[in-house]
Biopython code that builds the backbone (N, CA, C, O; Angstrom):
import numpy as np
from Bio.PDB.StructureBuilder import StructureBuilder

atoms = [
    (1, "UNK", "N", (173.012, 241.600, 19.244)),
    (1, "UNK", "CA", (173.687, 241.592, 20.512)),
    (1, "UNK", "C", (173.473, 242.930, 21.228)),
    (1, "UNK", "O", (173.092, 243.111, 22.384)),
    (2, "UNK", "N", (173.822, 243.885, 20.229)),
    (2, "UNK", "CA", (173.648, 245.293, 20.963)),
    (2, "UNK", "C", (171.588, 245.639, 21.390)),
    (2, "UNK", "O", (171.158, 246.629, 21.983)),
    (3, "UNK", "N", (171.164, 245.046, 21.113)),
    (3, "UNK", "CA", (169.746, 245.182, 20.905)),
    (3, "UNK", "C", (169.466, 244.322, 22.626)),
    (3, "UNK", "O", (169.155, 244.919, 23.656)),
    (4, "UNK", "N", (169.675, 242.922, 22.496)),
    (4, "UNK", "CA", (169.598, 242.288, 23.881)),
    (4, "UNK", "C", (170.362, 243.367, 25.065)),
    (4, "UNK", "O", (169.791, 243.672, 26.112)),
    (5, "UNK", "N", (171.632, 243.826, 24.719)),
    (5, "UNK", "CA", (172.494, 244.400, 25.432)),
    (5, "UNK", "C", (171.478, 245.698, 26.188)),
    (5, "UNK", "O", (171.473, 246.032, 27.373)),
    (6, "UNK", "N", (170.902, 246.093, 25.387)),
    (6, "UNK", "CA", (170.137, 247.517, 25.213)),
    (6, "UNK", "C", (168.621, 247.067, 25.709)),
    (6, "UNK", "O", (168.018, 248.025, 26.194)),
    (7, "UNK", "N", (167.918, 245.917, 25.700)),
    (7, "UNK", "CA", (166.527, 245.352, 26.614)),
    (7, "UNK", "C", (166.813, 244.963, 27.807)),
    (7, "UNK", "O", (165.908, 245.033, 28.638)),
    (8, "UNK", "N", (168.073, 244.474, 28.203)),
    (8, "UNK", "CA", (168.225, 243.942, 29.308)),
    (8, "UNK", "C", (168.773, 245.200, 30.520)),
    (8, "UNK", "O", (168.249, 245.153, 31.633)),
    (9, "UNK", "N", (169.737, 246.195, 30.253)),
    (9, "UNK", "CA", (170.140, 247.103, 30.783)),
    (9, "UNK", "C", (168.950, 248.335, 30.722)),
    (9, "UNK", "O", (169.199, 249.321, 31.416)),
    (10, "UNK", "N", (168.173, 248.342, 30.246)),
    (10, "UNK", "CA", (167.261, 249.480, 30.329)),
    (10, "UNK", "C", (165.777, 248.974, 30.756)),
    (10, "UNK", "O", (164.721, 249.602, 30.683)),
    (11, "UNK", "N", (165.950, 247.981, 31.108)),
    (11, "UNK", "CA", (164.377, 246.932, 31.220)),
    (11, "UNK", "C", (163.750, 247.677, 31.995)),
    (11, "UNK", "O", (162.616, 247.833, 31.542)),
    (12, "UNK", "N", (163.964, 248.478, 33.374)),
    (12, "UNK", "CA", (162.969, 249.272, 33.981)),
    (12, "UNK", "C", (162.416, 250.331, 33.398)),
    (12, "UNK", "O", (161.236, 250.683, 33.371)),
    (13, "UNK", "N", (163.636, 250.943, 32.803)),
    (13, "UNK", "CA", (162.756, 252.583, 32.408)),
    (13, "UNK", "C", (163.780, 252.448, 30.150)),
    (13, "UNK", "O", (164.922, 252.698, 29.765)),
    (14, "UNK", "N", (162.680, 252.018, 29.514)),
    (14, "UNK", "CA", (163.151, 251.666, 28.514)),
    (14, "UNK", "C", (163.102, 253.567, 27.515)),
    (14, "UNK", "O", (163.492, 253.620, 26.349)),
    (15, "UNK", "N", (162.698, 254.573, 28.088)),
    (15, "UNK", "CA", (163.085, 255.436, 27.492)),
    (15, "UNK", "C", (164.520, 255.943, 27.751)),
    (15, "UNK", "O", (164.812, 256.786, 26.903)),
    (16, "UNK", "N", (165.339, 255.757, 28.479)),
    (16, "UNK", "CA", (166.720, 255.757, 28.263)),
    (16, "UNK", "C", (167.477, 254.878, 27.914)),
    (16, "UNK", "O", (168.659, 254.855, 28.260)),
    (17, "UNK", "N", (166.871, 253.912, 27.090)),
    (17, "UNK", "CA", (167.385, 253.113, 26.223)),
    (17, "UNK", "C", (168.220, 253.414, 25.339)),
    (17, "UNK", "O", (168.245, 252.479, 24.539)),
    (18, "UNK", "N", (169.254, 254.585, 24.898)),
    (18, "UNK", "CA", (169.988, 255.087, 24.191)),
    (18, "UNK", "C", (171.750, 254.759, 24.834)),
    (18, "UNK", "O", (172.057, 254.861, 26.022)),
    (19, "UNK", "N", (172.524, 254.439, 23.931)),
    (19, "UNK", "CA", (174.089, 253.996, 24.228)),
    (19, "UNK", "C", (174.473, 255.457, 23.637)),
    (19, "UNK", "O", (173.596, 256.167, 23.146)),
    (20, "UNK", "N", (175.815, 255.867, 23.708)),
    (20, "UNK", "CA", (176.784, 256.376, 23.631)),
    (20, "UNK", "C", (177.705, 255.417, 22.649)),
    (20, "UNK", "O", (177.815, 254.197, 22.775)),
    (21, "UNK", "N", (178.428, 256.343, 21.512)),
    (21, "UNK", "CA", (179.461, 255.377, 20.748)),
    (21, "UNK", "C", (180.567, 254.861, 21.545)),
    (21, "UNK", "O", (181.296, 254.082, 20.933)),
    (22, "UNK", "N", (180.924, 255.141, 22.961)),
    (22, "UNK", "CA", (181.953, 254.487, 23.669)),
    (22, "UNK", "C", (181.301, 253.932, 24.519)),
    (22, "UNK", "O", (181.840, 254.115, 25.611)),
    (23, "UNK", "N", (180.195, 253.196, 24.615)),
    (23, "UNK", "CA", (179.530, 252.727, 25.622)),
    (23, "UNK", "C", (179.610, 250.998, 24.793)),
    (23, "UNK", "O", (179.787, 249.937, 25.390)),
    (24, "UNK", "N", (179.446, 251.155, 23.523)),
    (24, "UNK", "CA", (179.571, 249.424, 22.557)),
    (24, "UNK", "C", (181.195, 249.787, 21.607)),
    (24, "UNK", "O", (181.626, 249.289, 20.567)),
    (25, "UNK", "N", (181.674, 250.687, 22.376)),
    (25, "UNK", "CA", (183.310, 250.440, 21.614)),
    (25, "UNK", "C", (183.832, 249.032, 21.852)),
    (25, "UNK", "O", (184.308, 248.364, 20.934)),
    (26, "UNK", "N", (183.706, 248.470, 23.461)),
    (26, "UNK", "CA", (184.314, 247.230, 23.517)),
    (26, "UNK", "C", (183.837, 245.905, 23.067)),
    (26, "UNK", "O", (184.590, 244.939, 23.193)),
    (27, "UNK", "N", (182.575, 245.757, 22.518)),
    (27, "UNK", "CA", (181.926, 245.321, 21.702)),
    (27, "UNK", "C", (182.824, 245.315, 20.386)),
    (27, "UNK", "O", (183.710, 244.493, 20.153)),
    (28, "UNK", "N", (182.477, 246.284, 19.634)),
    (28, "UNK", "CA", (183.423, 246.511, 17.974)),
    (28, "UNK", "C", (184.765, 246.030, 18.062)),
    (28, "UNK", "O", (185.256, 245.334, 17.173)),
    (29, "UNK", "N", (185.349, 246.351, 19.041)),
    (29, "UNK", "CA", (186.709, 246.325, 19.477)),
    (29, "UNK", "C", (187.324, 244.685, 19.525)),
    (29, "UNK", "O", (188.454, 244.242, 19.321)),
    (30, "UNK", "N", (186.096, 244.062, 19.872)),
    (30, "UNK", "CA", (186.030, 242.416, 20.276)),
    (30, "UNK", "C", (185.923, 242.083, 18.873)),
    (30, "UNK", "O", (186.687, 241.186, 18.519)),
    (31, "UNK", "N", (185.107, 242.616, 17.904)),
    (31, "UNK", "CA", (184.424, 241.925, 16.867)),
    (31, "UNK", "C", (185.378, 242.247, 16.120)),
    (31, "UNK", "O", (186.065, 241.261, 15.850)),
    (32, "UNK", "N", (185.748, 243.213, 15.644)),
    (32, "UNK", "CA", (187.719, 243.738, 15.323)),
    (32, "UNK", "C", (188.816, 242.829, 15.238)),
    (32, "UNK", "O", (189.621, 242.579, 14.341)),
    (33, "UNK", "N", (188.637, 242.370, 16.471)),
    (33, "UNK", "CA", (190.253, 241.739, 16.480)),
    (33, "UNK", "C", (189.901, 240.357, 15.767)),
    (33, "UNK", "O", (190.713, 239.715, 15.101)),
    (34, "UNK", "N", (187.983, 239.823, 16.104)),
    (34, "UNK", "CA", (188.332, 238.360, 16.185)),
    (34, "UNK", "C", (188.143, 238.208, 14.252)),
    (34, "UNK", "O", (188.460, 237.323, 13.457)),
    (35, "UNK", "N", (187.687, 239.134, 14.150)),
    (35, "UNK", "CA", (187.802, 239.494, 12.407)),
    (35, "UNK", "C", (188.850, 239.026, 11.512)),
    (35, "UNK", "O", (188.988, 238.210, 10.601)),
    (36, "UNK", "N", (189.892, 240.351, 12.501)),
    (36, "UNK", "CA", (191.212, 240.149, 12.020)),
    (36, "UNK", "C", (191.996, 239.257, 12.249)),
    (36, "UNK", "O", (193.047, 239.213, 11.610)),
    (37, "UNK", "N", (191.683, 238.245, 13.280)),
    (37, "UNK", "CA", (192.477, 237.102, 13.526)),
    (37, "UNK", "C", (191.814, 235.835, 12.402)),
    (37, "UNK", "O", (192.482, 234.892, 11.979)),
    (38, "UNK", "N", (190.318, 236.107, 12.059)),
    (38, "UNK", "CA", (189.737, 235.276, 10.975)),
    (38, "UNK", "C", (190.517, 235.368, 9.568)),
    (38, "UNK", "O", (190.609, 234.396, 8.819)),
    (39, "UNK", "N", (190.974, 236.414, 9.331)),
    (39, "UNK", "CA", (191.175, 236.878, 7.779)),
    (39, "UNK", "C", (192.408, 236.143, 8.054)),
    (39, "UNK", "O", (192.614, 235.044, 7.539)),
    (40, "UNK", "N", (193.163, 236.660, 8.778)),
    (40, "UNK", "CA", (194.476, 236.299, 9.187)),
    (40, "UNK", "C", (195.113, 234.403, 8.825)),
    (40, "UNK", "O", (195.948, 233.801, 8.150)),
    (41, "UNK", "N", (194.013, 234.156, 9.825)),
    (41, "UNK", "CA", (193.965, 232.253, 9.602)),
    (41, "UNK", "C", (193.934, 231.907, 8.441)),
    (41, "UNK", "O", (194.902, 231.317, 7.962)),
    (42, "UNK", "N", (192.426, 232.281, 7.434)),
    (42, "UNK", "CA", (192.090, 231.490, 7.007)),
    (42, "UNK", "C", (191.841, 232.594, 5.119)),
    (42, "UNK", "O", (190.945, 232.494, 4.280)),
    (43, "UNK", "N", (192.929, 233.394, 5.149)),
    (43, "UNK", "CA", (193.260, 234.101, 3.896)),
    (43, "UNK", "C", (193.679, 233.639, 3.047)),
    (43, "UNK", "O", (193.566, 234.231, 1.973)),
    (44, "UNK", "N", (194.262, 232.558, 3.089)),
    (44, "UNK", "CA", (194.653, 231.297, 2.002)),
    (44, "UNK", "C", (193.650, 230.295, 1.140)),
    (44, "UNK", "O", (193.696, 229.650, 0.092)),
    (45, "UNK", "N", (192.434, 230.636, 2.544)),
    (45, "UNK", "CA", (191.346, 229.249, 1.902)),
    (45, "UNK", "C", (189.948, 230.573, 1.171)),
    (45, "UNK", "O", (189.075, 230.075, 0.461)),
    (46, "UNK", "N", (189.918, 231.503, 1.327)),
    (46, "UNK", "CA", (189.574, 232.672, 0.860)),
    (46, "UNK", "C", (189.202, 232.751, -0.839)),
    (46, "UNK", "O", (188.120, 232.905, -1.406)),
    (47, "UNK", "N", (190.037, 232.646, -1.158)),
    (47, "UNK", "CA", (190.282, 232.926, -2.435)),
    (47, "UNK", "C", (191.074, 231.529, -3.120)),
    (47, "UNK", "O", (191.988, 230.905, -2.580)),
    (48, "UNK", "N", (190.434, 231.228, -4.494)),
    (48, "UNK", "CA", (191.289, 230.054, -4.546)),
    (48, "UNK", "C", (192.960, 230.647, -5.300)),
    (48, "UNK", "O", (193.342, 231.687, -5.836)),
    (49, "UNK", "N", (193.490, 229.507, -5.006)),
    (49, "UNK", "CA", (194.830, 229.250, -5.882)),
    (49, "UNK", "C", (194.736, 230.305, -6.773)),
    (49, "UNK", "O", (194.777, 231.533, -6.703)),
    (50, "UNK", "N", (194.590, 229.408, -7.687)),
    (50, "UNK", "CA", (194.681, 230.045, -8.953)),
    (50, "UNK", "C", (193.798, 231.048, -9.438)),
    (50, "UNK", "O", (193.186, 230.869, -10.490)),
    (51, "UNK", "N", (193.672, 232.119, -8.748)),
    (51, "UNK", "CA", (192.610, 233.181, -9.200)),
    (51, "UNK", "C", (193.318, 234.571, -10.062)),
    (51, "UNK", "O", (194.304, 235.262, -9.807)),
    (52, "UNK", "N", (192.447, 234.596, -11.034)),
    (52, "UNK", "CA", (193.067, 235.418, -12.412)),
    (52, "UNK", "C", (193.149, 236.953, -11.399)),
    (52, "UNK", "O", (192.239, 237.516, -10.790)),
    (53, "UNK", "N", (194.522, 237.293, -11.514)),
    (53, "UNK", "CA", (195.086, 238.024, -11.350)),
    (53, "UNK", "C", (195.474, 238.669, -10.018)),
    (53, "UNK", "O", (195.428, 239.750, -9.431)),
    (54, "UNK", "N", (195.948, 237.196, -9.844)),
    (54, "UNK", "CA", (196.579, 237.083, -8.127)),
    (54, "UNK", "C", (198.171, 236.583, -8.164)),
    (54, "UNK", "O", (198.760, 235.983, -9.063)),
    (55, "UNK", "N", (198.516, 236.909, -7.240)),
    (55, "UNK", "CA", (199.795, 236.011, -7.112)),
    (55, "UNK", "C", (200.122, 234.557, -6.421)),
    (55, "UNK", "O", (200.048, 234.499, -5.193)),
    (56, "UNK", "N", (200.441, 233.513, -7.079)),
    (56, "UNK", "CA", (200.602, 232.420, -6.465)),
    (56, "UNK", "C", (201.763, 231.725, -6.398)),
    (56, "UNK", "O", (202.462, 232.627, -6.861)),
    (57, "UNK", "N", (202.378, 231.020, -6.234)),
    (57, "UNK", "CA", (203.419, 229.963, -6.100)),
    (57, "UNK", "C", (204.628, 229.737, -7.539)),
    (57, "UNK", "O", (205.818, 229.428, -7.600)),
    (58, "UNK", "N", (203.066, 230.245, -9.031)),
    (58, "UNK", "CA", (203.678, 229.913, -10.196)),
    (58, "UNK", "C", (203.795, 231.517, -11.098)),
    (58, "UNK", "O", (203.804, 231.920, -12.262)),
    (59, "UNK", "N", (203.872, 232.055, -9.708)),
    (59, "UNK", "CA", (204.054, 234.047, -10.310)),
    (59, "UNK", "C", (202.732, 234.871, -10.384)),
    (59, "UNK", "O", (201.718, 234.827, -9.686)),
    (60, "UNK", "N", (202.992, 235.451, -11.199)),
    (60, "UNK", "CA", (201.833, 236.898, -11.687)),
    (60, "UNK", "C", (200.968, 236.240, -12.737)),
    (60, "UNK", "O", (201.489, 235.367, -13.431)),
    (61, "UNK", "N", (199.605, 236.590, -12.942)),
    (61, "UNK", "CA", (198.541, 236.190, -13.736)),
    (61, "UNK", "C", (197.906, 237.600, -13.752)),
    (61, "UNK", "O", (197.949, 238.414, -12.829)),
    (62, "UNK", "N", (197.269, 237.765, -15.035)),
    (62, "UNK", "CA", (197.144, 239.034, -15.501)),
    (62, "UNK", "C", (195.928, 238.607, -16.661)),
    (62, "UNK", "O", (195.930, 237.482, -17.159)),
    (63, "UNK", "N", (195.032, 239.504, -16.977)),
    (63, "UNK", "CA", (194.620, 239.532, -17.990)),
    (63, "UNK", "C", (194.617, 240.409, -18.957)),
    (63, "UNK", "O", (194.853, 241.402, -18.270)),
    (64, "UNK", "N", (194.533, 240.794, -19.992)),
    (64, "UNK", "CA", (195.249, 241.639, -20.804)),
    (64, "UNK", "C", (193.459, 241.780, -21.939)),
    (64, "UNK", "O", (193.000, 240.832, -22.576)),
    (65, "UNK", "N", (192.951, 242.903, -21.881)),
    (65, "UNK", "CA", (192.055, 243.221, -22.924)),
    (65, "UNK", "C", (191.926, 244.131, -23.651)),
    (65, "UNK", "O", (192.032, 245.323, -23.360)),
    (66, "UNK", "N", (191.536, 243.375, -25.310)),
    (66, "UNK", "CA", (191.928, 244.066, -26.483)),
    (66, "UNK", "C", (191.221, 245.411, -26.685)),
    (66, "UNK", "O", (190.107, 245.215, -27.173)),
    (67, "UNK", "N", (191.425, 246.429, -26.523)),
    (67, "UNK", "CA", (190.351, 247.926, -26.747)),
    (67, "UNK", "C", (190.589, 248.224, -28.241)),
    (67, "UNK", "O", (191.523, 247.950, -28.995)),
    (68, "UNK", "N", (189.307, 248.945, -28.427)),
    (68, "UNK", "CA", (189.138, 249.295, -29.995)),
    (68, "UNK", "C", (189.697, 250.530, -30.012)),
    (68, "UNK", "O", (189.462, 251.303, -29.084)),
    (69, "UNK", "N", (190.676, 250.966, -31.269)),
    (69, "UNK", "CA", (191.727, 251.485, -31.534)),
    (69, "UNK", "C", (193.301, 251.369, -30.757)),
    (69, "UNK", "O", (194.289, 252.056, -30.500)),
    (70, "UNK", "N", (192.848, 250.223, -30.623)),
    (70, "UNK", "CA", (194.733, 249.435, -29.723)),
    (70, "UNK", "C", (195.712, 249.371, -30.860)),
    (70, "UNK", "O", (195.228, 249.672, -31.951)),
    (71, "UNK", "N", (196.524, 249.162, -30.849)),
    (71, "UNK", "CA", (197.828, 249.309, -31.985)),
    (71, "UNK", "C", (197.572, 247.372, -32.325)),
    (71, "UNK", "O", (197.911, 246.921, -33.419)),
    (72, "UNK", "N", (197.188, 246.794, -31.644)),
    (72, "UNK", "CA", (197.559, 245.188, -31.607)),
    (72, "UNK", "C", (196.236, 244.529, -32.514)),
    (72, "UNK", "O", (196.142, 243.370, -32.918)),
    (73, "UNK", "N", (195.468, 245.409, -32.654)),
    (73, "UNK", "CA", (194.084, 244.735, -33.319)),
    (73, "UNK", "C", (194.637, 244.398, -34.461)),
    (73, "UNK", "O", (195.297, 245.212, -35.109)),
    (74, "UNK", "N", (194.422, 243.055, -34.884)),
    (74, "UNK", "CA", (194.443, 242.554, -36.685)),
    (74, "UNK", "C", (195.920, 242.024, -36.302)),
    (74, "UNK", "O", (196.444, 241.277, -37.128)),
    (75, "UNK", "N", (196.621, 242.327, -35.166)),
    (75, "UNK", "CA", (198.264, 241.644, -35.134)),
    (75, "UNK", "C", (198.393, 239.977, -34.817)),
    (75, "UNK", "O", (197.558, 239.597, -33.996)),
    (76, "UNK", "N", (199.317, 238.907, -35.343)),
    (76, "UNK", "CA", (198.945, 238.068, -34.464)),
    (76, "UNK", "C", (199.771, 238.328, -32.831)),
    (76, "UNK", "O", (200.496, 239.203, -32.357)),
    (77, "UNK", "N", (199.249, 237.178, -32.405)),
    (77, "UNK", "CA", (200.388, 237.060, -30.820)),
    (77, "UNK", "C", (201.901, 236.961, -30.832)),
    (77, "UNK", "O", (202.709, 237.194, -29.934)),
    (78, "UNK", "N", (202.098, 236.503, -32.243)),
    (78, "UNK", "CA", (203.532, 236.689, -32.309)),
    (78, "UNK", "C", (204.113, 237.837, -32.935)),
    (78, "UNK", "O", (205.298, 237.964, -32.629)),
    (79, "UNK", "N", (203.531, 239.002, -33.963)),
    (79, "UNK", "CA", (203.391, 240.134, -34.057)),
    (79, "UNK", "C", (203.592, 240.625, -32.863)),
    (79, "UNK", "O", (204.727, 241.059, -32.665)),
    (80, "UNK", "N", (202.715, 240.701, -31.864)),
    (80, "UNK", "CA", (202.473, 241.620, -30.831)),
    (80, "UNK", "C", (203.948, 241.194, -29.776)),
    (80, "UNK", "O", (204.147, 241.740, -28.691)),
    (81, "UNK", "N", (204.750, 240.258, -30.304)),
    (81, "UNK", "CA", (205.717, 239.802, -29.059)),
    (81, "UNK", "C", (205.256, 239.122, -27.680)),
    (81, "UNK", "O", (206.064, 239.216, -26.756)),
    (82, "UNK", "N", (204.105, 238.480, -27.448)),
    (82, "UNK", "CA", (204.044, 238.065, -26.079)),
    (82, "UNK", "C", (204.545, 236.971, -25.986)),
    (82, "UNK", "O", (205.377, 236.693, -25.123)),
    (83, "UNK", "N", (203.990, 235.923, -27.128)),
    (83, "UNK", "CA", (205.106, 234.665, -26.921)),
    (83, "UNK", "C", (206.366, 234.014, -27.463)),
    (83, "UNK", "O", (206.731, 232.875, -27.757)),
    (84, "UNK", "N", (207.069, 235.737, -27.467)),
    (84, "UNK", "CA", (208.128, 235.706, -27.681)),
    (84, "UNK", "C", (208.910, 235.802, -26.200)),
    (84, "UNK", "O", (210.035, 235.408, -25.891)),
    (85, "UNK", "N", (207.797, 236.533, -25.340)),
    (85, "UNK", "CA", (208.953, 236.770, -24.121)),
    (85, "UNK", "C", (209.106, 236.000, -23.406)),
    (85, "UNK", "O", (208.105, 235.372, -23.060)),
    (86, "UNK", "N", (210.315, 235.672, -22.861)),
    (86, "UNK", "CA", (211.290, 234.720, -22.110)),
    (86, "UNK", "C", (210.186, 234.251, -20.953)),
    (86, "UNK", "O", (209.573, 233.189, -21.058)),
    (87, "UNK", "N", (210.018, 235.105, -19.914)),
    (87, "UNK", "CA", (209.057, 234.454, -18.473)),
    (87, "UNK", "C", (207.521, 235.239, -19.096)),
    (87, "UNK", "O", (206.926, 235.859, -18.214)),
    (88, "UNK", "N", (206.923, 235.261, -20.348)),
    (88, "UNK", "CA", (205.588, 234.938, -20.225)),
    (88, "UNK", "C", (205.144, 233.862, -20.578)),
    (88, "UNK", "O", (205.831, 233.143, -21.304)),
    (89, "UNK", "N", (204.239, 233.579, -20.277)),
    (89, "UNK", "CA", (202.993, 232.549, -21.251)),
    (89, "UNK", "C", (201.589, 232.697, -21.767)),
    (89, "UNK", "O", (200.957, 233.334, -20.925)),
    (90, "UNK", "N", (200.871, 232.395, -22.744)),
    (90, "UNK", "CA", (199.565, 232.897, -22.591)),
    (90, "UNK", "C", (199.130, 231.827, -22.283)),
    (90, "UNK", "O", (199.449, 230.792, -22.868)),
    (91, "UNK", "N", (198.392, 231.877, -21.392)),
    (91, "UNK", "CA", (197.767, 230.656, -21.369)),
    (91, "UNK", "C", (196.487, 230.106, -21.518)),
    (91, "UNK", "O", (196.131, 228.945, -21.315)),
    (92, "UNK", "N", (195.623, 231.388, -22.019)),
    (92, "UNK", "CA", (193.870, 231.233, -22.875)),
    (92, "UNK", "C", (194.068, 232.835, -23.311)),
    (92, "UNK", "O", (194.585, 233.835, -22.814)),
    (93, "UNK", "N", (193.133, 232.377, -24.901)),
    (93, "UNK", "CA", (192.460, 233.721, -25.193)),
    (93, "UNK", "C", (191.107, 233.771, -24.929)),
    (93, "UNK", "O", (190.637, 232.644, -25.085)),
    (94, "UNK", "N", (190.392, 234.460, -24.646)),
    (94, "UNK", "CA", (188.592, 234.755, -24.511)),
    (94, "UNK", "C", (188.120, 235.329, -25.753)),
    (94, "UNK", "O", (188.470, 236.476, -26.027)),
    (95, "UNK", "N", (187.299, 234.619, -26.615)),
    (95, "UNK", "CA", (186.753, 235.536, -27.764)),
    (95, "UNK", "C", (185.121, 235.245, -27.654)),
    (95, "UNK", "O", (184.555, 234.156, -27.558)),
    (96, "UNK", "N", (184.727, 236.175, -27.685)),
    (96, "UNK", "CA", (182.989, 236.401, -27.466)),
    (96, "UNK", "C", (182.624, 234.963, -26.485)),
    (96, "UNK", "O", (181.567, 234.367, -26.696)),
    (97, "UNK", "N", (183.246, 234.653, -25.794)),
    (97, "UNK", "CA", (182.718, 233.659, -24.468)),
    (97, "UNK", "C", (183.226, 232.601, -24.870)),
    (97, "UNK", "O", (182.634, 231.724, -24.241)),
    (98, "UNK", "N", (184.165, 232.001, -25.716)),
    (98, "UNK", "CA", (184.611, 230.912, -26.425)),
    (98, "UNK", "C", (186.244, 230.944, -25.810)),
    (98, "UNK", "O", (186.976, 231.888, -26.108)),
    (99, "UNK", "N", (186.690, 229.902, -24.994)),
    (99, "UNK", "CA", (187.985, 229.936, -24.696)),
    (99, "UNK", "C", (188.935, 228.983, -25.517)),
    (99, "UNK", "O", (188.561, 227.851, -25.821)),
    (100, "UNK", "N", (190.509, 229.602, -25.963)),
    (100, "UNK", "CA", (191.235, 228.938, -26.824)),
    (100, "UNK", "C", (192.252, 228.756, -25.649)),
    (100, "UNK", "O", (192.792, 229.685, -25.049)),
    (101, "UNK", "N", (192.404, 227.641, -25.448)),
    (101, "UNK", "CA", (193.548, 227.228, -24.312)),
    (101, "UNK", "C", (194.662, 227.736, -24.928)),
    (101, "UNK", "O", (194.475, 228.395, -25.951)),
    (102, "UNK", "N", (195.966, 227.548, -24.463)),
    (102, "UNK", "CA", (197.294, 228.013, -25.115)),
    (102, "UNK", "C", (197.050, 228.376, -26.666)),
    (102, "UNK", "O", (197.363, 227.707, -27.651)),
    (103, "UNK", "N", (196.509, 229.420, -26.616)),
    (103, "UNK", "CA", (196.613, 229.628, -28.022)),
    (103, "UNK", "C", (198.294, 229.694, -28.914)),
    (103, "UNK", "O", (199.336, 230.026, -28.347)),
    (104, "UNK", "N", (198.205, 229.354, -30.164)),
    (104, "UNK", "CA", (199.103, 229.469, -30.983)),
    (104, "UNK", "C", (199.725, 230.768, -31.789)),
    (104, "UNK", "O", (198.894, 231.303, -32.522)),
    (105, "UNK", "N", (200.971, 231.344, -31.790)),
    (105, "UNK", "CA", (201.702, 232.689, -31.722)),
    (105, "UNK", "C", (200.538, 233.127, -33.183)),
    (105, "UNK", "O", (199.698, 233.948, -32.817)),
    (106, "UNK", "N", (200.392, 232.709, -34.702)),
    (106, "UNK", "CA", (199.313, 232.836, -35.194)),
    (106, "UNK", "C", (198.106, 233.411, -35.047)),
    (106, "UNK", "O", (197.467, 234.008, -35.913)),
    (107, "UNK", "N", (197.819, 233.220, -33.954)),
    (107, "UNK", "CA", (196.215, 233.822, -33.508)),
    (107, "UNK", "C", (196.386, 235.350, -34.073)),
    (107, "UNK", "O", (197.420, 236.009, -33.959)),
    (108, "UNK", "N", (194.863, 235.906, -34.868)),
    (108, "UNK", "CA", (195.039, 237.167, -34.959)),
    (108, "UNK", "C", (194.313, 237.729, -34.232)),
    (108, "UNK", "O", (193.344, 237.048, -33.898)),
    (109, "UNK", "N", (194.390, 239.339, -33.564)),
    (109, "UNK", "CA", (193.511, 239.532, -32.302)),
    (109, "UNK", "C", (192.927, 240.725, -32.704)),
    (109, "UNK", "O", (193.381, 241.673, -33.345)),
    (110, "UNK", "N", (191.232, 240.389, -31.939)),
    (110, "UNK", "CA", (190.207, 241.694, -31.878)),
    (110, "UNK", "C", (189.726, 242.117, -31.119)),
    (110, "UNK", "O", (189.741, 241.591, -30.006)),
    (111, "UNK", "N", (189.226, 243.001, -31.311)),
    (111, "UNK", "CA", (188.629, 243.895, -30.341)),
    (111, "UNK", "C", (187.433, 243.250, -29.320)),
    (111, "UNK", "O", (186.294, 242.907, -29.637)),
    (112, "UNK", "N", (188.035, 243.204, -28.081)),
    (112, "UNK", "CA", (187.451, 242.717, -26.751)),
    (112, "UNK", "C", (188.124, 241.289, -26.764)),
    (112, "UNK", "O", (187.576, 240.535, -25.959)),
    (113, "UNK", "N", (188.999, 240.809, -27.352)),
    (113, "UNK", "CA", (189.613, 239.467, -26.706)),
    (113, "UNK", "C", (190.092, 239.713, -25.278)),
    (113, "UNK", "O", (190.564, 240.824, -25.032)),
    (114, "UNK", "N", (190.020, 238.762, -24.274)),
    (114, "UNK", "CA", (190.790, 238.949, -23.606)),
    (114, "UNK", "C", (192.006, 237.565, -23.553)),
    (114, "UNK", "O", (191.973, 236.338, -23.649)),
    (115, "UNK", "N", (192.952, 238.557, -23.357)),
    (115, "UNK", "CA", (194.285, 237.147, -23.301)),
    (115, "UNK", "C", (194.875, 237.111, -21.735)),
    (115, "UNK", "O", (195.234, 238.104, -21.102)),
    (116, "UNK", "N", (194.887, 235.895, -21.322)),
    (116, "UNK", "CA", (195.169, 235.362, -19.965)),
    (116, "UNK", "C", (196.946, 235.141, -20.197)),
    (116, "UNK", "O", (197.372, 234.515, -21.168)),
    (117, "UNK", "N", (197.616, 235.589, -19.435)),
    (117, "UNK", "CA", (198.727, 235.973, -19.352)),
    (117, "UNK", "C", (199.448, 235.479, -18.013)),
    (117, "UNK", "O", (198.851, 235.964, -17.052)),
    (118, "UNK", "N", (200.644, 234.593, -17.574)),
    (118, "UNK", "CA", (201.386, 234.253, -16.679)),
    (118, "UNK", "C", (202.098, 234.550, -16.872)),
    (118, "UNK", "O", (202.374, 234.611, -18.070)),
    (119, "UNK", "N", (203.111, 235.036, -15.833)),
    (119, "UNK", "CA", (204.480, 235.578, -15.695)),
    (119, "UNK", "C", (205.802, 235.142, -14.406)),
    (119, "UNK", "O", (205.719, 235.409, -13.207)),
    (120, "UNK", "N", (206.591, 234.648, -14.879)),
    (120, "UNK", "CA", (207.590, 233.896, -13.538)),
    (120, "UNK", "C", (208.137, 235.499, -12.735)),
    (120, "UNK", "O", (208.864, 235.475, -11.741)),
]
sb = StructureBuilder()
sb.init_structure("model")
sb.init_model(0)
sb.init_chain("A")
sb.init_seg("    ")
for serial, (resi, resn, name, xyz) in enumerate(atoms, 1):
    if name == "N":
        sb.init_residue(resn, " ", resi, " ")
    sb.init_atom(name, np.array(xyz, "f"), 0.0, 1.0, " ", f" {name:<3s}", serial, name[0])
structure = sb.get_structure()
């Protein structure tokens, strides 16, 4: 746009073909708002629902990963207290690319699991 803007206004003598940054401010300024009125609309359809570690309708989602020398390595999930607490849930563990849906308080955990975590 700024390029047409810039052939058409300089078409006789194209060596002063050069703008000024307040010469395409109202340009940016246009492209700005209609931006922000885009994000604005349509920030819901953006991102889905349920995206790990967003907030939605059914609370906080979190993921939680196991580092080597963590206190929790070799513990199970019920050791470690998570599904003991009142408003969590787990609701998958990740082990080397293999997902365990609701895993069971049993599970023992290692290094690089990641555990998918909801919260009311």
């Amino acid at each position: 746009m700024i390029a047409g803007l810039q052939a058409t206004r300089y078409r006789r003598d194209p060596a002063k073909a050069e703008f000024s940054f307040f010469e395409i401010t109202p340009y940016g300024l246009a492209y700005l708002a209609f931006g922000f009125v885009y994000v604005m609309m349509f920030s819901g359809l953006l991102l889905p629902s349920g995206a790990v570690g967003g907030r939605n309708e059914r609370g906080m989602r979190v993921v939680l990963r196991v580092k080597r020398g963590s206190k929790v390595v070799g513990k199970t999930l019920d050791d470690v207290g998570i599904n003991t607490q009142r408003d969590l849930t787990v609701n998958a563990l990740v082990r080397g690319g293999v997902i365990q849906h609701s895993p069971k308080g049993g599970v023992v955990l290692e290094v690089g699991d990641d555990i998918y975590v909801s919260a009311r």
